[in-house]
CHARMM-style PDB file with segment names, atoms N, HN, CA, C and O in Angstrom:
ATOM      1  N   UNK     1     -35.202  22.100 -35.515  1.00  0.00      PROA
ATOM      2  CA  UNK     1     -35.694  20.746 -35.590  1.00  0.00      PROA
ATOM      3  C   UNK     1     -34.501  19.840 -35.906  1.00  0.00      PROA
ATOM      4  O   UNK     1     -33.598  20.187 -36.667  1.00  0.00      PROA
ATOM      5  N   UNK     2     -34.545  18.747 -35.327  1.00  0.00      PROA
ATOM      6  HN  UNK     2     -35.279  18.465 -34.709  1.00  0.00      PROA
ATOM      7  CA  UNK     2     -33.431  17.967 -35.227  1.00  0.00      PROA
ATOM      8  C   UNK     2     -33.680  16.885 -36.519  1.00  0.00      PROA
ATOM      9  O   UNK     2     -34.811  16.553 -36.871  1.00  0.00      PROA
ATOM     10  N   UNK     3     -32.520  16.427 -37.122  1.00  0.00      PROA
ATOM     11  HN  UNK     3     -31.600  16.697 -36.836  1.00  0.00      PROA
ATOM     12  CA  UNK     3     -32.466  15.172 -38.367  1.00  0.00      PROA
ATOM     13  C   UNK     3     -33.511  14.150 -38.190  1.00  0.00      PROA
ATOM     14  O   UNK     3     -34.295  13.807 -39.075  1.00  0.00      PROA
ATOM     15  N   UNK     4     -33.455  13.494 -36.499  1.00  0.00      PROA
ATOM     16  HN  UNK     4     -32.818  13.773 -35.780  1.00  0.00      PROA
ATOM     17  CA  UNK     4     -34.796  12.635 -36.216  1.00  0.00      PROA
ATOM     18  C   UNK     4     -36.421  13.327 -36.513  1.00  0.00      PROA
ATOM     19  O   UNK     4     -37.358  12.888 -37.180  1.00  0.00      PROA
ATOM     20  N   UNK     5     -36.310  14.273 -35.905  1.00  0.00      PROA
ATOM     21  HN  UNK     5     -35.548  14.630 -35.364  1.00  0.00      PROA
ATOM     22  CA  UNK     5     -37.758  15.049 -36.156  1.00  0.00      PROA
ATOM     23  C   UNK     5     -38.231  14.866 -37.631  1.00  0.00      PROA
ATOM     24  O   UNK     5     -39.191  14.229 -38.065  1.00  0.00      PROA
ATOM     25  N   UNK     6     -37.235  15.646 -38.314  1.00  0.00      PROA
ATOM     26  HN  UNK     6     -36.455  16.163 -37.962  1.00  0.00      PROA
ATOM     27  CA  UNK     6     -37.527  16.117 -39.818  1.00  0.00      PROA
ATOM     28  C   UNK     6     -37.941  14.532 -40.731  1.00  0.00      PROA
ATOM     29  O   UNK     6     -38.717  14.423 -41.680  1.00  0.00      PROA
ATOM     30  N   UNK     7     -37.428  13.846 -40.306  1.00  0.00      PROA
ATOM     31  HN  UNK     7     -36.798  13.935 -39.535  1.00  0.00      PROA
ATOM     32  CA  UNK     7     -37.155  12.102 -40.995  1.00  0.00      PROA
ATOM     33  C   UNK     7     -38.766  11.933 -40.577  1.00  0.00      PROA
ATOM     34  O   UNK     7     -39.784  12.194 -41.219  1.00  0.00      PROA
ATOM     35  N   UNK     8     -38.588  11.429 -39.334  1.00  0.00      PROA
ATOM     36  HN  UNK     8     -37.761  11.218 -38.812  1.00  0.00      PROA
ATOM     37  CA  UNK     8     -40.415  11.426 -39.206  1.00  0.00      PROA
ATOM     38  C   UNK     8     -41.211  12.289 -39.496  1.00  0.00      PROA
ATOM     39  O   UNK     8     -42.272  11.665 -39.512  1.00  0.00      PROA
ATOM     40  N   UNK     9     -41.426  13.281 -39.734  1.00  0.00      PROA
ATOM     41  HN  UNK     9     -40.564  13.788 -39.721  1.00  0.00      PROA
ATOM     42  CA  UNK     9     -42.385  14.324 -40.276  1.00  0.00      PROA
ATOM     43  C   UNK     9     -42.778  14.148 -42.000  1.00  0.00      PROA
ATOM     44  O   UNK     9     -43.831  13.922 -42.596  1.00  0.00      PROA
ATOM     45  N   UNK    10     -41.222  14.397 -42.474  1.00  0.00      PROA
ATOM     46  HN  UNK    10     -40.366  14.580 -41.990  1.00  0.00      PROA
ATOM     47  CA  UNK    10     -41.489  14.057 -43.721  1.00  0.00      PROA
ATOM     48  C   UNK    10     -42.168  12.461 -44.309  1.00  0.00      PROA
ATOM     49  O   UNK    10     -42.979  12.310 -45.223  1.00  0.00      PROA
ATOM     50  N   UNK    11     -41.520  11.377 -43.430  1.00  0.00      PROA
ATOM     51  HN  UNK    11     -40.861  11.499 -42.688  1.00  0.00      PROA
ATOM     52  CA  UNK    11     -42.280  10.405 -43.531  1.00  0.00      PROA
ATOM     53  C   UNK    11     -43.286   9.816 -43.522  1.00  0.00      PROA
ATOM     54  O   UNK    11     -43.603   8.794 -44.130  1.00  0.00      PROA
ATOM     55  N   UNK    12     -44.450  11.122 -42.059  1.00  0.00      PROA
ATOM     56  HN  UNK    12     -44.192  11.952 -41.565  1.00  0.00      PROA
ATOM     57  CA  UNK    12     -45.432  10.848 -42.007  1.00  0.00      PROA
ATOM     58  C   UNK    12     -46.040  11.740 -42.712  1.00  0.00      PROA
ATOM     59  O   UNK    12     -47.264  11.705 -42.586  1.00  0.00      PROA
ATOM     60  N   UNK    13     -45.637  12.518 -43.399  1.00  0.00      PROA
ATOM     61  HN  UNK    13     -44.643  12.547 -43.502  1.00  0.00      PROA
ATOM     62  CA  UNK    13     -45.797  13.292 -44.406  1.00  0.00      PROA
ATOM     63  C   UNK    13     -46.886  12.798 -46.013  1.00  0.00      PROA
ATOM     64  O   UNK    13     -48.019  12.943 -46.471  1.00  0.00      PROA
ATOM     65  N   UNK    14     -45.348  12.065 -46.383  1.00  0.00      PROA
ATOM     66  HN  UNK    14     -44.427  11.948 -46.011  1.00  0.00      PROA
ATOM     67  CA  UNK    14     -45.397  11.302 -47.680  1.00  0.00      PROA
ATOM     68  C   UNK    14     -46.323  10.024 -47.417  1.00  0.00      PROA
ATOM     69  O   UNK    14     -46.747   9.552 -48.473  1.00  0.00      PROA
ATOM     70  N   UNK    15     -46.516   9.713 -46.885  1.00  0.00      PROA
ATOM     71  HN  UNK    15     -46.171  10.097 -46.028  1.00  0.00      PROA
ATOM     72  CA  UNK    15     -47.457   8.514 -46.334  1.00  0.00      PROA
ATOM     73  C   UNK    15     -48.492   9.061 -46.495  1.00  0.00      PROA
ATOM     74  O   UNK    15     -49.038   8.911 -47.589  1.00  0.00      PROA
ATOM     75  N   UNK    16     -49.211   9.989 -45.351  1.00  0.00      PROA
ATOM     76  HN  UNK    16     -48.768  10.111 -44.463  1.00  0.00      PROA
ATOM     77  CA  UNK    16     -50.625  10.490 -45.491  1.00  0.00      PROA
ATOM     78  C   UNK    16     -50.803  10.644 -46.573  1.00  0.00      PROA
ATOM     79  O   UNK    16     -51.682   9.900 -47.009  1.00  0.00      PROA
ATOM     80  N   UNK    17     -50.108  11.688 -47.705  1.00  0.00      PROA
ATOM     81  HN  UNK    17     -49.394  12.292 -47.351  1.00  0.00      PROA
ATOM     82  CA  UNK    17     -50.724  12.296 -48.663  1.00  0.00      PROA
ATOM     83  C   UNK    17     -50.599  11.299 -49.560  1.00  0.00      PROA
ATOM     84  O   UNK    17     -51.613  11.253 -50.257  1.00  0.00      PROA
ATOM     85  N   UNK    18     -49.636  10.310 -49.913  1.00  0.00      PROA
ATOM     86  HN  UNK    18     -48.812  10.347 -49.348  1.00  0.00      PROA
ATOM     87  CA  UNK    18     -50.360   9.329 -51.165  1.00  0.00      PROA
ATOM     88  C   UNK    18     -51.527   8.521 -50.504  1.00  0.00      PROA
ATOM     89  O   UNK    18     -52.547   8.450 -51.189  1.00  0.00      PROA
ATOM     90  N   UNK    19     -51.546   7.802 -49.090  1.00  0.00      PROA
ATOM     91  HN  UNK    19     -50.717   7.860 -48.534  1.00  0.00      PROA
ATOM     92  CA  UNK    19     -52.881   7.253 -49.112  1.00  0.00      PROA
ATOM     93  C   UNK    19     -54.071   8.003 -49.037  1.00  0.00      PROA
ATOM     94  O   UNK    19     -55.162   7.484 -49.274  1.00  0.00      PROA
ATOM     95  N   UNK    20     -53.882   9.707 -48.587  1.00  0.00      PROA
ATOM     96  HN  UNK    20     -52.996  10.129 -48.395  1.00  0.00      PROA
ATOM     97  CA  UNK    20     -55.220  10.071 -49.188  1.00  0.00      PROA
ATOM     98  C   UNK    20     -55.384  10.353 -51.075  1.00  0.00      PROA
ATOM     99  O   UNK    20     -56.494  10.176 -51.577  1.00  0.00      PROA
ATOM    100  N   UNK    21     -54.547  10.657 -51.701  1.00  0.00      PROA
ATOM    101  HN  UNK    21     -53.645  10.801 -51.294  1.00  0.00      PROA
ATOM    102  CA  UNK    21     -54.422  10.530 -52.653  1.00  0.00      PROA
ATOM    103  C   UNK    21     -55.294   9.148 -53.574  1.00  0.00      PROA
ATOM    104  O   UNK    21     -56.072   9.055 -54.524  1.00  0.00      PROA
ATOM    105  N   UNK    22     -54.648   8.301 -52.683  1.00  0.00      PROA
ATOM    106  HN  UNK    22     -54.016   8.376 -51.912  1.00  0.00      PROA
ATOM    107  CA  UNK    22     -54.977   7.090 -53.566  1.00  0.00      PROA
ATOM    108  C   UNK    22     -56.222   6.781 -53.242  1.00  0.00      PROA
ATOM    109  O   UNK    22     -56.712   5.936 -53.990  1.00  0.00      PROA
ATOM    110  N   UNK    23     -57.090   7.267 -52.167  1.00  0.00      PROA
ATOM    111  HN  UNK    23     -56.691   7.953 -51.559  1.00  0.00      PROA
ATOM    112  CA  UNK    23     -58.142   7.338 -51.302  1.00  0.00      PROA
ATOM    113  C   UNK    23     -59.012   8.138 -52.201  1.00  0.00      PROA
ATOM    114  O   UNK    23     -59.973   7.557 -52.704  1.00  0.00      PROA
ATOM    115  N   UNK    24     -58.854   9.106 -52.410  1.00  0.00      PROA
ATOM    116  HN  UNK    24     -58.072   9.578 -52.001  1.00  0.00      PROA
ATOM    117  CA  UNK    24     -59.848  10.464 -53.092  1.00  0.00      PROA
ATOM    118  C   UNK    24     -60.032  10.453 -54.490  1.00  0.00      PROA
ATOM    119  O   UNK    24     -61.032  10.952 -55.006  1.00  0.00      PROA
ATOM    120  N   UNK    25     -59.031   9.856 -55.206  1.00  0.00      PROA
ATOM    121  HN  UNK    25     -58.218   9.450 -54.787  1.00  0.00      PROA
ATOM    122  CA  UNK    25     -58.420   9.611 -56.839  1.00  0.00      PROA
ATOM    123  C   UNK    25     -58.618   8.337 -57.169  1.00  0.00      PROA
ATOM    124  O   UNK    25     -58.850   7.536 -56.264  1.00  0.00      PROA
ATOM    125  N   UNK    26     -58.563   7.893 -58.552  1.00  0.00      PROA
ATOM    126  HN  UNK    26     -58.374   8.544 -59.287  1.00  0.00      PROA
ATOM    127  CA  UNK    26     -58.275   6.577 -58.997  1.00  0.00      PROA
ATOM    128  C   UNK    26     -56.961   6.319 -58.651  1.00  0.00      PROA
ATOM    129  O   UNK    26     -56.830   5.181 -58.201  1.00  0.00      PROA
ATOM    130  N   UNK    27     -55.703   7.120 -58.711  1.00  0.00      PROA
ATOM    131  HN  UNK    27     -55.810   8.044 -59.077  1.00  0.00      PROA
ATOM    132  CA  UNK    27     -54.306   6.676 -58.462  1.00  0.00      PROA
ATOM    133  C   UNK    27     -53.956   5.726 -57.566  1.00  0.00      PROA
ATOM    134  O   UNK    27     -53.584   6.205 -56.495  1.00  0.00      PROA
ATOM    135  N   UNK    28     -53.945   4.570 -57.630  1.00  0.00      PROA
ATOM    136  HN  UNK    28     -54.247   4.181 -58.500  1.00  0.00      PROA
ATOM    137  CA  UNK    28     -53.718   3.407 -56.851  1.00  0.00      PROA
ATOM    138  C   UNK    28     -52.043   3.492 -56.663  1.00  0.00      PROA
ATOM    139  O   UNK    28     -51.455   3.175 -55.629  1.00  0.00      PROA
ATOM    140  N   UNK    29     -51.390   4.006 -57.932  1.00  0.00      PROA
ATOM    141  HN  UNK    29     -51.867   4.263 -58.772  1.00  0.00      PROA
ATOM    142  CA  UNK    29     -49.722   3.619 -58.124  1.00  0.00      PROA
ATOM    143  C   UNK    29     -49.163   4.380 -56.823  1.00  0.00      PROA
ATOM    144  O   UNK    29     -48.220   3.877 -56.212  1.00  0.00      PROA
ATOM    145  N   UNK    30     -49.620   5.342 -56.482  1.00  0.00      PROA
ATOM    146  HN  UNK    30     -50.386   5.750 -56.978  1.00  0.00      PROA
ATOM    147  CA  UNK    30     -49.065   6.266 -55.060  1.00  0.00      PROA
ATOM    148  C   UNK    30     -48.494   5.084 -54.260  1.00  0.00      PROA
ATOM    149  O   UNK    30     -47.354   4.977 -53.808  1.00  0.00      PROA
ATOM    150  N   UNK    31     -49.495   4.236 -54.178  1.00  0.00      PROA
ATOM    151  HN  UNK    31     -50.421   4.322 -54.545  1.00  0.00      PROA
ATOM    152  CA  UNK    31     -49.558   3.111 -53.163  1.00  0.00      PROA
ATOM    153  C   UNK    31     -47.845   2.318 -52.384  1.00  0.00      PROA
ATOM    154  O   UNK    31     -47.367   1.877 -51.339  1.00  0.00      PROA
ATOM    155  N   UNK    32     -47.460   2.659 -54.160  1.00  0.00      PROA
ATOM    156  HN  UNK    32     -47.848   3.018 -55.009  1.00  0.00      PROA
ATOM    157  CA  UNK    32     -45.876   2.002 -54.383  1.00  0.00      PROA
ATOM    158  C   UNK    32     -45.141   2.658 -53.667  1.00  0.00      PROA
ATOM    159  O   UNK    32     -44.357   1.925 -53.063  1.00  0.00      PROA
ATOM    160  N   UNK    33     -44.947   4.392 -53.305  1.00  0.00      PROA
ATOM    161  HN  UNK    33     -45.584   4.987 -53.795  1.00  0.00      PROA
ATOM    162  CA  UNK    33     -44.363   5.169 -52.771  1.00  0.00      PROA
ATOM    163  C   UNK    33     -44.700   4.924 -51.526  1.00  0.00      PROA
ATOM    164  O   UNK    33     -43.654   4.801 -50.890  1.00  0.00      PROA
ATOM    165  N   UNK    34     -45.891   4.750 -50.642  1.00  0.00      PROA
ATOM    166  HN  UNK    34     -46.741   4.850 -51.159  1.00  0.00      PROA
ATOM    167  CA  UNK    34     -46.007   4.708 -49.273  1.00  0.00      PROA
ATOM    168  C   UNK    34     -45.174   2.852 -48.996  1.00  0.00      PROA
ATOM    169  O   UNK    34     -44.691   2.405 -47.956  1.00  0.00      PROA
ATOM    170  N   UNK    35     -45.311   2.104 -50.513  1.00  0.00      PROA
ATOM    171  HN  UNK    35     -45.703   2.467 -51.358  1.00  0.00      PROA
ATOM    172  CA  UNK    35     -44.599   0.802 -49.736  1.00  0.00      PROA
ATOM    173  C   UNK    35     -43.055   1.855 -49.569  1.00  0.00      PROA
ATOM    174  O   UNK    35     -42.546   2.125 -48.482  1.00  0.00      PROA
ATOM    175  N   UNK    36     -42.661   2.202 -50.578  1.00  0.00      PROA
ATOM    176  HN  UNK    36     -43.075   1.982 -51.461  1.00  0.00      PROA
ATOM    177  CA  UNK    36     -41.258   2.615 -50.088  1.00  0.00      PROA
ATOM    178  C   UNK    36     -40.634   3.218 -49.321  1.00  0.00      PROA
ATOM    179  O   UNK    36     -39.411   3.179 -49.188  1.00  0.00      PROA
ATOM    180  N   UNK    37     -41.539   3.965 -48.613  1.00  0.00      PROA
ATOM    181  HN  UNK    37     -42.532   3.996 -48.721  1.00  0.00      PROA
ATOM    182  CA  UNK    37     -41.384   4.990 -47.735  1.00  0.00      PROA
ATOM    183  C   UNK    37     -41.495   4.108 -46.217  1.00  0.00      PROA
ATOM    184  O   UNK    37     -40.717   4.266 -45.276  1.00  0.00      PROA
ATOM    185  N   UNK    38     -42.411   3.357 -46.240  1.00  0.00      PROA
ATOM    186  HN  UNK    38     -43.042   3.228 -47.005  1.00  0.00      PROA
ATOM    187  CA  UNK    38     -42.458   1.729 -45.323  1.00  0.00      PROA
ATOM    188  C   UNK    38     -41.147   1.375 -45.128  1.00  0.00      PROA
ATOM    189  O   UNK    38     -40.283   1.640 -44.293  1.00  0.00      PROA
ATOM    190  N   UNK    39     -41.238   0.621 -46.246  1.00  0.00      PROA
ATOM    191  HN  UNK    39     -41.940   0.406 -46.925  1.00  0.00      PROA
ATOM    192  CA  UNK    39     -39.696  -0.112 -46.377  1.00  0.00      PROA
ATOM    193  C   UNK    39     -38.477   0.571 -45.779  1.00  0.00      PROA
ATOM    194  O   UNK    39     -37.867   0.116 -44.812  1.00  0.00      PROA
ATOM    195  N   UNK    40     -38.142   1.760 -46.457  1.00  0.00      PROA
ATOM    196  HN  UNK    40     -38.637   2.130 -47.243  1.00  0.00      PROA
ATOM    197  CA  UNK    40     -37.246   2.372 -46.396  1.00  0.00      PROA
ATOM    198  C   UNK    40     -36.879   3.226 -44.230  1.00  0.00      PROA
ATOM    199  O   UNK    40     -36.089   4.001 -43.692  1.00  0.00      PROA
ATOM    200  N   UNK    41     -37.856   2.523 -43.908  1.00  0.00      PROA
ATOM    201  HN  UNK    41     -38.498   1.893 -44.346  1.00  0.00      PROA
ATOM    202  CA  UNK    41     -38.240   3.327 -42.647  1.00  0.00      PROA
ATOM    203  C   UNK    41     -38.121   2.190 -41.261  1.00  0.00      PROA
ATOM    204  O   UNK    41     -37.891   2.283 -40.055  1.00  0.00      PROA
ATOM    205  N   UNK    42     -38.460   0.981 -42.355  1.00  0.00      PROA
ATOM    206  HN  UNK    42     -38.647   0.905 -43.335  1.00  0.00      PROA
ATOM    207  CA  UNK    42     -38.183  -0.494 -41.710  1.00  0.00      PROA
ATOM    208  C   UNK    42     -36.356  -0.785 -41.432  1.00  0.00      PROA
ATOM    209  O   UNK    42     -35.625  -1.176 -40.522  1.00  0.00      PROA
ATOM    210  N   UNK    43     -36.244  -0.317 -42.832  1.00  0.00      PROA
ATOM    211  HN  UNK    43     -36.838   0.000 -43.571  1.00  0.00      PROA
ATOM    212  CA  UNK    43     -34.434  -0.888 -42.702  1.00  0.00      PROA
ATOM    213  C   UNK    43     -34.082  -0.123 -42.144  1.00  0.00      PROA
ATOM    214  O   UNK    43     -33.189  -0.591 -41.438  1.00  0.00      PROA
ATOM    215  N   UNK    44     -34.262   1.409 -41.864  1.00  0.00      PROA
ATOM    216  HN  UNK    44     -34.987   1.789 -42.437  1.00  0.00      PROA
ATOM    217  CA  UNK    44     -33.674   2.112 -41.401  1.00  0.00      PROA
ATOM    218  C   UNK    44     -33.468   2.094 -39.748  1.00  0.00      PROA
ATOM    219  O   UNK    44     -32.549   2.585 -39.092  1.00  0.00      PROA
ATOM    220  N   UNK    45     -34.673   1.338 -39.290  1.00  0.00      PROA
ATOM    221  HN  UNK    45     -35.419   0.939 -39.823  1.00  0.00      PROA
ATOM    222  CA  UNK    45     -34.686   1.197 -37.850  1.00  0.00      PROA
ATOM    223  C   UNK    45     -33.525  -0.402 -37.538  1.00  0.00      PROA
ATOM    224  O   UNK    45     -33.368  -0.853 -36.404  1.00  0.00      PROA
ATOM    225  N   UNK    46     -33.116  -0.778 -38.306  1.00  0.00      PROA
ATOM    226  HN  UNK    46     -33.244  -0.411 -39.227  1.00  0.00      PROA
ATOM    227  CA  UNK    46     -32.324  -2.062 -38.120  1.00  0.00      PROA
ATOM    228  C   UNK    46     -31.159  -1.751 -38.770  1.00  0.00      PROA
ATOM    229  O   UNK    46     -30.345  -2.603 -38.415  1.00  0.00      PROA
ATOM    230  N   UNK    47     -30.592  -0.907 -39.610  1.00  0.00      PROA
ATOM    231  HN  UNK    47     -31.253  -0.214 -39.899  1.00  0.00      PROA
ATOM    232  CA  UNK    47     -29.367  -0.428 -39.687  1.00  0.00      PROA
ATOM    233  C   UNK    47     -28.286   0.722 -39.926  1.00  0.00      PROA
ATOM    234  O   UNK    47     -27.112   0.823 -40.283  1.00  0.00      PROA
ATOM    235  N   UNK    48     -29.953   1.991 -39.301  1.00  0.00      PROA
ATOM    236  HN  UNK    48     -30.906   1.910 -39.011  1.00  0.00      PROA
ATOM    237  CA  UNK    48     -29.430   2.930 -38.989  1.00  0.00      PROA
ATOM    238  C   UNK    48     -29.295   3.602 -40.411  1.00  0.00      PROA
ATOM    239  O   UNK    48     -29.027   4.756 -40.079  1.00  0.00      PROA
ATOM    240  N   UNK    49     -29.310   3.594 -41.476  1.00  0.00      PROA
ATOM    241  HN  UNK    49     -29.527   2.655 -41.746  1.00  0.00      PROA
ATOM    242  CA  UNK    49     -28.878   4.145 -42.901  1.00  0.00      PROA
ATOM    243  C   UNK    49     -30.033   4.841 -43.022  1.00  0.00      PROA
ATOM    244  O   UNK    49     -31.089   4.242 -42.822  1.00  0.00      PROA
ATOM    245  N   UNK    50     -30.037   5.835 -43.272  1.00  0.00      PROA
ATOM    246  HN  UNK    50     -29.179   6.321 -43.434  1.00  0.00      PROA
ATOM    247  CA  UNK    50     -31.407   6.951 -44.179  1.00  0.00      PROA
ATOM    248  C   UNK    50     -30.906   7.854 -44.937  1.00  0.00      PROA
ATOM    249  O   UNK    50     -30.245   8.768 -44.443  1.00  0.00      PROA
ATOM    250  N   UNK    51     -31.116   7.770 -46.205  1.00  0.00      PROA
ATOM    251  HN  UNK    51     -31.652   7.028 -46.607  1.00  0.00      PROA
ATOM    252  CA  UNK    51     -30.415   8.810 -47.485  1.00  0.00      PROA
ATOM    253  C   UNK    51     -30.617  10.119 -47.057  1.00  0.00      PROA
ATOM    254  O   UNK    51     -29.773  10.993 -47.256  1.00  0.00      PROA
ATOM    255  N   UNK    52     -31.811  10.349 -46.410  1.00  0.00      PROA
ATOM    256  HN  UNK    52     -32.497   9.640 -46.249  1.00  0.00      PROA
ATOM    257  CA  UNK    52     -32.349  11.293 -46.105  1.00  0.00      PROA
ATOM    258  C   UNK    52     -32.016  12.183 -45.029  1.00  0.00      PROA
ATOM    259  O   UNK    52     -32.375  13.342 -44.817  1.00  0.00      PROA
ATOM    260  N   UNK    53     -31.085  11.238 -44.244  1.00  0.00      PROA
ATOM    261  HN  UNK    53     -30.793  10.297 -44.416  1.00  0.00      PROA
ATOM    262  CA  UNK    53     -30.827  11.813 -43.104  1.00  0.00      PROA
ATOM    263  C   UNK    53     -29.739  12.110 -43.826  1.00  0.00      PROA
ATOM    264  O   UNK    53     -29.545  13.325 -43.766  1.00  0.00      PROA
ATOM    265  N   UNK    54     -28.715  11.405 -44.664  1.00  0.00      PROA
ATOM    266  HN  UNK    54     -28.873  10.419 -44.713  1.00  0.00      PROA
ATOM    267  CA  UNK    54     -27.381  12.034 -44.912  1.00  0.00      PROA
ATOM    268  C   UNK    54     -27.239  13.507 -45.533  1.00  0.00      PROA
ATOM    269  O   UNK    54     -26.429  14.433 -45.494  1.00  0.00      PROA
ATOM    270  N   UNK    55     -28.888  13.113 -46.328  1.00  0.00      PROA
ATOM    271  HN  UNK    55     -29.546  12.360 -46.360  1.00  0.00      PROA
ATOM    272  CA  UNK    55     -28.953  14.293 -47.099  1.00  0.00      PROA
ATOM    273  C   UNK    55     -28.854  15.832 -46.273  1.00  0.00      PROA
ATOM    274  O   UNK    55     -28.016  16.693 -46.542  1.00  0.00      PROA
ATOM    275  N   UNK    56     -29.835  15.938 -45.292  1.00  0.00      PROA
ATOM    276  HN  UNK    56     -30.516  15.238 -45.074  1.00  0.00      PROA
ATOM    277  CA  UNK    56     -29.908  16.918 -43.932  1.00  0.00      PROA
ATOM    278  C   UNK    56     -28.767  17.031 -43.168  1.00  0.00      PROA
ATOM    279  O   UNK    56     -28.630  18.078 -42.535  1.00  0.00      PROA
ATOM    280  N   UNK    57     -27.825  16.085 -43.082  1.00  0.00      PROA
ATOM    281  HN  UNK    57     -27.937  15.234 -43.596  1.00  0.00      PROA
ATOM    282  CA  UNK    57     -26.699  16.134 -42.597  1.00  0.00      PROA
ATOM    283  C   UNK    57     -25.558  17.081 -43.161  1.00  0.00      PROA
ATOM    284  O   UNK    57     -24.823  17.787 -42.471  1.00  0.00      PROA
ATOM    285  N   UNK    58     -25.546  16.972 -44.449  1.00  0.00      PROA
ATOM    286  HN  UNK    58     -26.143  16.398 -45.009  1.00  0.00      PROA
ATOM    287  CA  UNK    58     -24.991  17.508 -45.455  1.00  0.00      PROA
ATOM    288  C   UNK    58     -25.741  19.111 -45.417  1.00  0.00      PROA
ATOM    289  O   UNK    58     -24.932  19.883 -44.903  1.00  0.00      PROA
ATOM    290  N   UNK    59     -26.390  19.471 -45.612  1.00  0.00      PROA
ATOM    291  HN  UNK    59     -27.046  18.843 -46.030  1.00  0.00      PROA
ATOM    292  CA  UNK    59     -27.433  20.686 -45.745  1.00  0.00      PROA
ATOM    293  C   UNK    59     -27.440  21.222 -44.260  1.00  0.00      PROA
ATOM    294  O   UNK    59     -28.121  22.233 -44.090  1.00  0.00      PROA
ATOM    295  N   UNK    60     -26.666  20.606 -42.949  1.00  0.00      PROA
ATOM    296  HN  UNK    60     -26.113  19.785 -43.087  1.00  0.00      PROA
ATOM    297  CA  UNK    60     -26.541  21.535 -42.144  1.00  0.00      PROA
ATOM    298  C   UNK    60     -27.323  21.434 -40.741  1.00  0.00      PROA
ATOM    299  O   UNK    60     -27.014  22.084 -39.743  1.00  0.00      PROA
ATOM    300  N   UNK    61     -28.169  20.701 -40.808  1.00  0.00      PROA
ATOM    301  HN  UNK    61     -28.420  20.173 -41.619  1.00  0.00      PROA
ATOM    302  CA  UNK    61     -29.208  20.216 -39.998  1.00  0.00      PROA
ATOM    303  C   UNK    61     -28.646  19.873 -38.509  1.00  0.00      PROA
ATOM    304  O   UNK    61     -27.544  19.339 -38.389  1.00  0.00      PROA
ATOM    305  N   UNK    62     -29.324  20.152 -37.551  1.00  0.00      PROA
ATOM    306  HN  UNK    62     -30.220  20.587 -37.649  1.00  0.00      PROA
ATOM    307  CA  UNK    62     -28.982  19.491 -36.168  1.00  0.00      PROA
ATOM    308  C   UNK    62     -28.998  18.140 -35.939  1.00  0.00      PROA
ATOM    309  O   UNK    62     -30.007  17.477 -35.700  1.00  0.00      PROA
ATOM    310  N   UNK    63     -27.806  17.716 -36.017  1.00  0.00      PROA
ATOM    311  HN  UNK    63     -26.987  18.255 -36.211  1.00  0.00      PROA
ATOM    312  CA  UNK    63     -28.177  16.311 -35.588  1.00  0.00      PROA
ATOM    313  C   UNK    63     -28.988  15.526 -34.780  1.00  0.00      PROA
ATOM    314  O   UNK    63     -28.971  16.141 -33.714  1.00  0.00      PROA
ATOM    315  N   UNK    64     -29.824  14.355 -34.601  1.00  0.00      PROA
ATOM    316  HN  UNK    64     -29.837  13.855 -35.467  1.00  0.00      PROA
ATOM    317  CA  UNK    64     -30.554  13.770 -33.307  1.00  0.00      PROA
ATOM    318  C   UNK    64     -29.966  12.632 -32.856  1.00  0.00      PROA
ATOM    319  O   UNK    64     -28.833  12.392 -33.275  1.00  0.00      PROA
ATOM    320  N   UNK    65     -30.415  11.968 -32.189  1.00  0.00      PROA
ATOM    321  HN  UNK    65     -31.335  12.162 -31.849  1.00  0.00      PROA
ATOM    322  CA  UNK    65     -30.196  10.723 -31.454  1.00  0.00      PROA
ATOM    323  C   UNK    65     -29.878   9.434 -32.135  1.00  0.00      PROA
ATOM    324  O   UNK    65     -29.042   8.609 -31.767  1.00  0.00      PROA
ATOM    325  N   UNK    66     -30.871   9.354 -33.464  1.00  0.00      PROA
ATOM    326  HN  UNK    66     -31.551  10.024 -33.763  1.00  0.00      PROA
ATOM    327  CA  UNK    66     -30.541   8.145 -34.038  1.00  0.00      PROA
ATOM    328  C   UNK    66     -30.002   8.011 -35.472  1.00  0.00      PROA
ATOM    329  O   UNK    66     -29.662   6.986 -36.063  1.00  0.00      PROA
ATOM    330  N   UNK    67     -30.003   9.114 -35.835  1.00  0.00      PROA
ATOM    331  HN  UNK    67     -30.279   9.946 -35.355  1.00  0.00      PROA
ATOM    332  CA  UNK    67     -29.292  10.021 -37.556  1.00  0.00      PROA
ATOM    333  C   UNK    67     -28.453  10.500 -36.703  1.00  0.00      PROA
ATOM    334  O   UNK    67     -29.296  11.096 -36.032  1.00  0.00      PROA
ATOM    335  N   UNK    68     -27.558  10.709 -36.223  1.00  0.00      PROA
ATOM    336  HN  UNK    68     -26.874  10.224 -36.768  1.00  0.00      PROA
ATOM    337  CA  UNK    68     -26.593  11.751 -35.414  1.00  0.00      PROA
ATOM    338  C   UNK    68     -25.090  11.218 -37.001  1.00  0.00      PROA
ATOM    339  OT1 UNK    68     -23.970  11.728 -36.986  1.00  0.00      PROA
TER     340      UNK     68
END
């Protein structure tokens, strides 16, 4: 699986499970993590930076198309 794959997976990952979380539970605060995970997914499409990708980069990962 390539750095792009893994970025979206995990993203759509962490998303689902706090809004079902916050869905099934009283835990509303999850809420904060899916803004960040938003956010963090917004800038990333306008300047290319994802911690996450550096992180996988580092750890060995196949590079993709837009984390390369």
């Amino acid at each position: 699986m390539s750095i792009d794959r893994f970025v979206l997976a995990f993203a759509g990952t962490v998303v689902l499970a706090t809004v079902l979380i916050a869905l099934f539970t009283a835990q509303t605060w999850v809420l904060w993590i899916t803004a960040f995970v938003g956010a963090n997914m917004l800038q990333a499409a306008f300047t290319g930076f994802c911690p996450l990708a550096l992180i996988l980069k580092a750890m060995g990962v196949k590079p993709g198309v837009a984390f390369g």
